[in-house]
C-alpha positions in Angstrom: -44.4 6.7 -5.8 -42.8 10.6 -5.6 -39.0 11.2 -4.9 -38.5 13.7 -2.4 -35.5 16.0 -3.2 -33.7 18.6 -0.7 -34.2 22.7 -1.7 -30.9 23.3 -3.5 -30.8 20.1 -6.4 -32.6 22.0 -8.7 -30.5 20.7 -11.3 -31.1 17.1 -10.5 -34.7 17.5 -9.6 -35.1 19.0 -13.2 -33.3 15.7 -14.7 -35.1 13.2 -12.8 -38.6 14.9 -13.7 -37.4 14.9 -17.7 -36.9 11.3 -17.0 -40.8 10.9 -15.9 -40.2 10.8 -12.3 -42.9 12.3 -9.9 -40.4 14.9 -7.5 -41.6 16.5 -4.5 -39.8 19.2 -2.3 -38.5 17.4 0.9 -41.3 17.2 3.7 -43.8 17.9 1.0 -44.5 14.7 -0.6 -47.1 12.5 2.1 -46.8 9.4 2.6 -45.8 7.7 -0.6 -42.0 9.0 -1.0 -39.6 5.7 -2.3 -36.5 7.9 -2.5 -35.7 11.6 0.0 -32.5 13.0 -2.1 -30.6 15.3 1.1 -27.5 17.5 -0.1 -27.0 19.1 3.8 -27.5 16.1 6.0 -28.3 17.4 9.0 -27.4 16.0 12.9 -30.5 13.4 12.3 -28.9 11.6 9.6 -25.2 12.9 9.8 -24.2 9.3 10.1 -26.1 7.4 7.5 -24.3 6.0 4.7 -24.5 7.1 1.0 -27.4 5.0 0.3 -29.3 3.8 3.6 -32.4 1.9 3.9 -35.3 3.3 6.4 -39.1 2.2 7.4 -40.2 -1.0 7.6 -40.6 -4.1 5.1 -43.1 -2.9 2.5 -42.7 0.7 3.2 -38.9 1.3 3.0 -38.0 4.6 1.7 -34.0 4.9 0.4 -32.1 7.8 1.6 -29.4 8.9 -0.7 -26.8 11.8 0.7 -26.3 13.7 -2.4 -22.9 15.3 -0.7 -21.1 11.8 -1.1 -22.8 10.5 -4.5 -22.3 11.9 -8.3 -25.3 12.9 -9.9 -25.0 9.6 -11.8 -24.3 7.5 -9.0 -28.3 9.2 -7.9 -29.9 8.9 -10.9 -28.4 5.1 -11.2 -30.2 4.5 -7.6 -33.4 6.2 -9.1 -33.8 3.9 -11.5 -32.7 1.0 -9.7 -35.4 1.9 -6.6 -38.0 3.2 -8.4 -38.9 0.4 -10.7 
């Protein structure tokens, strides 16, 4: 399972990769993305919350808004999501 991250989070696409993760520029990643990172939520998803679930049972992906959560906060959903 990749994490997708937004251009522009180099810095937390670097930490999430030392920490063994699999990242993946956003739209790039196929079909087996668990987490999309966004830092400029754009008019699709402008009113999503902080951490919002999307897809169906079995292939949910978690959306998490980078502009409204610390980089703890994201790597703390990482590792919760992703095990």
């Amino acid at each position: 399972m990749k994490i997708a991250i937004q251009t522009g989070l180099g810095e937390l696409s670097e930490i999430l990769k030392a920490k063994g993760f699999e990242v993946v520029p956003f739209r790039q990643g196929g079909n087996d993305v668990k987490i999309t990172i966004l830092n400029d939520i754009d008019e699709v998803y402008e009113e999503i919350d902080p951490v919002t679930f999307m897809g169906e049972e079995g292939e949910e992906m978690v959306l998490l808004d980078a502009g409204k959560l610390s980089q703890a906060e994201i790597i703390a959903y990482v590792e919760k999501y992703m095990q």
